[in-house]
C-alpha positions as CSV (number, residue, x, y, z in Angstrom):
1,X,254.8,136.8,29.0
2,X,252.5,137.6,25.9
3,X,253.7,140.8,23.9
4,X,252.1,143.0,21.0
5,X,254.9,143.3,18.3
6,X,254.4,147.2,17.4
7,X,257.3,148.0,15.3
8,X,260.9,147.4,14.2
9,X,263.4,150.3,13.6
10,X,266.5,148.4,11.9
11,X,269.6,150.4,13.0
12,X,272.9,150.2,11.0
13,X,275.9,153.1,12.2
14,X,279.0,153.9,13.6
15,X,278.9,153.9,17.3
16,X,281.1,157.4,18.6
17,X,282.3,155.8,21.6
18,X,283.9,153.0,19.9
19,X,284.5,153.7,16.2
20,X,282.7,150.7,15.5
21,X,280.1,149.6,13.0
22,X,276.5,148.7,15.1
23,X,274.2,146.8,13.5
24,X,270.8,145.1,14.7
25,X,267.5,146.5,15.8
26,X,265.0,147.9,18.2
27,X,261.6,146.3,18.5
28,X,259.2,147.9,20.5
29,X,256.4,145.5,22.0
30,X,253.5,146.3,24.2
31,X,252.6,144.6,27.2
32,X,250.4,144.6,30.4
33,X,250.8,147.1,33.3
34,X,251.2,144.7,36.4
35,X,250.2,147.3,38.7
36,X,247.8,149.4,37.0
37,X,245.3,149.4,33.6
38,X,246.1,149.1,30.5
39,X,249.6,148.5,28.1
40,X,252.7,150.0,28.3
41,X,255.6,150.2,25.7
42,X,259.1,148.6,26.0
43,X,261.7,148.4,23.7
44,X,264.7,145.4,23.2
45,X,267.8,145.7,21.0
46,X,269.4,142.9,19.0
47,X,272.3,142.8,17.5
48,X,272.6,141.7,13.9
49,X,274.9,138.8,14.6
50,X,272.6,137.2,16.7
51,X,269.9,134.3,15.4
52,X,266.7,136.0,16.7
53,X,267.5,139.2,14.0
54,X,266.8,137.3,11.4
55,X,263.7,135.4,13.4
56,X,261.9,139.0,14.5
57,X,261.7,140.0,10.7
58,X,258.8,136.8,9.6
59,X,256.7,138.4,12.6
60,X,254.1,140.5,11.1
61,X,253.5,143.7,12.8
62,X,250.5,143.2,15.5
63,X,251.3,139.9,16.2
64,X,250.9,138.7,19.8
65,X,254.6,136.9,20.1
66,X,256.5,135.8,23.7
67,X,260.0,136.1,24.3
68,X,262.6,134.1,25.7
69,X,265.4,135.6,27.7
70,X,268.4,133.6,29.1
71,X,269.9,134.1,32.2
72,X,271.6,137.3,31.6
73,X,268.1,138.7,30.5
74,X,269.4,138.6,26.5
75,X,266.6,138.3,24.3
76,X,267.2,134.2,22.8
77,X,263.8,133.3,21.4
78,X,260.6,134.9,19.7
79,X,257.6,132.8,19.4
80,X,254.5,133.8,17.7
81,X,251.7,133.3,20.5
């Protein structure tokens, strides 16, 4: 699926539940409403540990990019469309 890269709000705290340190992202991307008109927004976390962190960065904002998800529905791959 083709998504609209809108923003990235980098995240870096200390999570009350565990006591540990979280670090990683939340990129918000629009896409198409399948059952209706127009775009909606959806967000994905990733963690700063993981190789697409670093990938999501080079995209410039209002790119169209498409994302890869494994098996468990984790975020693997961006690819600028």
């Amino acid at each position: 699926m083709i998504y609209t890269l809108l923003g990235i709000e980098d995240l870096d705290y200390v999570s009350k539940k565990t006591g540990k340190q979280v670090k990683g992202c939340n990129i918000y991307v629009a896409e198409q409403i399948k059952n209706g008109r127009g775009q909606k927004c959806v967000n994905f976390y990733l963690s700063a540990l993981s190789e697409v962190y670093y990938d999501v960065h080079e995209v410039s904002i209002g790119s169209e990019i498409e994302l890869h998800f494994n098996r468990f529905g984790n975020l693997i791959k961006i690819v600028e469309a």
